[in-house]
C-alpha positions as YAML, in Angstrom:
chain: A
units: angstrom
residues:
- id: 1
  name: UNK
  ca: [86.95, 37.43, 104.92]
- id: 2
  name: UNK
  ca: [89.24, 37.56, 107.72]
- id: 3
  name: UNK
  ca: [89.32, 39.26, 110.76]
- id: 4
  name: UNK
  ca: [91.62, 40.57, 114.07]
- id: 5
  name: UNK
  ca: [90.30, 40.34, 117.65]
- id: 6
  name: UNK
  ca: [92.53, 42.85, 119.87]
- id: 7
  name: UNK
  ca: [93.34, 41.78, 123.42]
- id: 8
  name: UNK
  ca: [95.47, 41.61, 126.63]
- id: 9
  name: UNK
  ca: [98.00, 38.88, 123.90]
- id: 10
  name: UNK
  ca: [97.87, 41.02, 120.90]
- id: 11
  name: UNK
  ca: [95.85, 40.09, 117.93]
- id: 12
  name: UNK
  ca: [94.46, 36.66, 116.64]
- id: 13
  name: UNK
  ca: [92.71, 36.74, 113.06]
- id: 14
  name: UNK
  ca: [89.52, 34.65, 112.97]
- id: 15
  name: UNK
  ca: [86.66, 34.07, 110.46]
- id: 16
  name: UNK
  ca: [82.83, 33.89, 110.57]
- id: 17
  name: UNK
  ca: [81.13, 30.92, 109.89]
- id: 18
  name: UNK
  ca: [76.85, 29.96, 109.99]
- id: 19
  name: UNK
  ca: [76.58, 26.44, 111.83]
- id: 20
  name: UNK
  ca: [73.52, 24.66, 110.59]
- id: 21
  name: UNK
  ca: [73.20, 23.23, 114.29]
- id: 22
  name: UNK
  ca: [75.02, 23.27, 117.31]
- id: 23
  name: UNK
  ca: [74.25, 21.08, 120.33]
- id: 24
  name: UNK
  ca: [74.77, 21.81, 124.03]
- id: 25
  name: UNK
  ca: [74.03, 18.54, 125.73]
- id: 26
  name: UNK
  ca: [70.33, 18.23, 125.06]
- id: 27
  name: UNK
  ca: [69.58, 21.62, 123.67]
- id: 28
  name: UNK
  ca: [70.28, 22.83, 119.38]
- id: 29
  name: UNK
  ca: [70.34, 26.30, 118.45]
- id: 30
  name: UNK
  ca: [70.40, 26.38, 114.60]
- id: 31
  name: UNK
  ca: [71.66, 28.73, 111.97]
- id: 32
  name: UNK
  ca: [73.93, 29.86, 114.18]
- id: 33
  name: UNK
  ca: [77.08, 32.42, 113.53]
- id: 34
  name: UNK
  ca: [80.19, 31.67, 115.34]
- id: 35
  name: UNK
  ca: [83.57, 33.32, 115.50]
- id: 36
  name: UNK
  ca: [86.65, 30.62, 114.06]
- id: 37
  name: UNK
  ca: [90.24, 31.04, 115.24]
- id: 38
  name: UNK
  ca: [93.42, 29.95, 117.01]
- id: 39
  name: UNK
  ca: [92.84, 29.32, 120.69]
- id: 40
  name: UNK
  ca: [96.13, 28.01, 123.27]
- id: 41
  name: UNK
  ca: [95.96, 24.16, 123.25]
- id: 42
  name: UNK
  ca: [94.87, 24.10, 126.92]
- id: 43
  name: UNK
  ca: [91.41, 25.77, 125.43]
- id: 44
  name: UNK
  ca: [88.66, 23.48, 123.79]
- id: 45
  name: UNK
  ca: [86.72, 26.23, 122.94]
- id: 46
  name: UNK
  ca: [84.82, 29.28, 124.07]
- id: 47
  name: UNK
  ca: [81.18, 29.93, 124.55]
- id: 48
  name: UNK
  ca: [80.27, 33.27, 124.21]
- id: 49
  name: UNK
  ca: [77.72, 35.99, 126.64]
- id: 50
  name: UNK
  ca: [75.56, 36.38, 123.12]
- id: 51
  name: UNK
  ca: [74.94, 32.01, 123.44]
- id: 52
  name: UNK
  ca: [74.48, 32.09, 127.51]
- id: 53
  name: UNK
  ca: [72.28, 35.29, 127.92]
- id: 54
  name: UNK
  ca: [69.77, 34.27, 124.02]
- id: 55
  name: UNK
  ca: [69.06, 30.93, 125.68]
- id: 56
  name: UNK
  ca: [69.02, 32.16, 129.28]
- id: 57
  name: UNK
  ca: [71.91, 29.32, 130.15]
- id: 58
  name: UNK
  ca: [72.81, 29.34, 133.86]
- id: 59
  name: UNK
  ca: [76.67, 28.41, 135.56]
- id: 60
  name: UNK
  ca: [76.67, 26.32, 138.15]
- id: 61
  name: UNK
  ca: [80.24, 27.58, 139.59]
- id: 62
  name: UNK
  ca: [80.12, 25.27, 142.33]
- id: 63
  name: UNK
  ca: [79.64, 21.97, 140.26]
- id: 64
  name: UNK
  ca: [81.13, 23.61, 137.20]
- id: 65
  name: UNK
  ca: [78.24, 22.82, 134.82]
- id: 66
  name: UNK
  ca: [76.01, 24.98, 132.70]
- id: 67
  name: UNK
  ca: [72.50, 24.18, 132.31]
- id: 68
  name: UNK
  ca: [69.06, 25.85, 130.19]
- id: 69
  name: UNK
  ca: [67.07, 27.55, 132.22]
- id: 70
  name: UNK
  ca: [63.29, 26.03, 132.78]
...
């Protein structure tokens, strides 16, 4: 099925997907459902507040790096 996100540039339609793993550096998180769509070219990708507050990742503004918590 897909879907519209609604924001400040209009719409984009995206689908839902389960990854069996996805790795940050050292760290999986399996079974995973992410959000696929169309993203500007200057964008890799986007990590969402539901990944970085579940695992309790950190941003290191200054050094620009994100990191697990310990």
């Amino acid at each position: 099925m897909i879907y519209e996100a609604y924001g400040i540039g209009g719409t984009v339609p995206f689908y839902t997907k389960v990854m069996d793993n996805i790795k940050i550096d050292t760290f999986s998180i399996k079974n995973f459902e992410i959000d696929i769509g169309m993203l500007p070219n200057n964008h890799n990708g986007l990590l969402g507040l539901d990944i970085l507050k579940s695992y309790n990742f950190t941003i290191d503004l200054e050094n620009l790096e994100l990191n697990p918590s310990n």
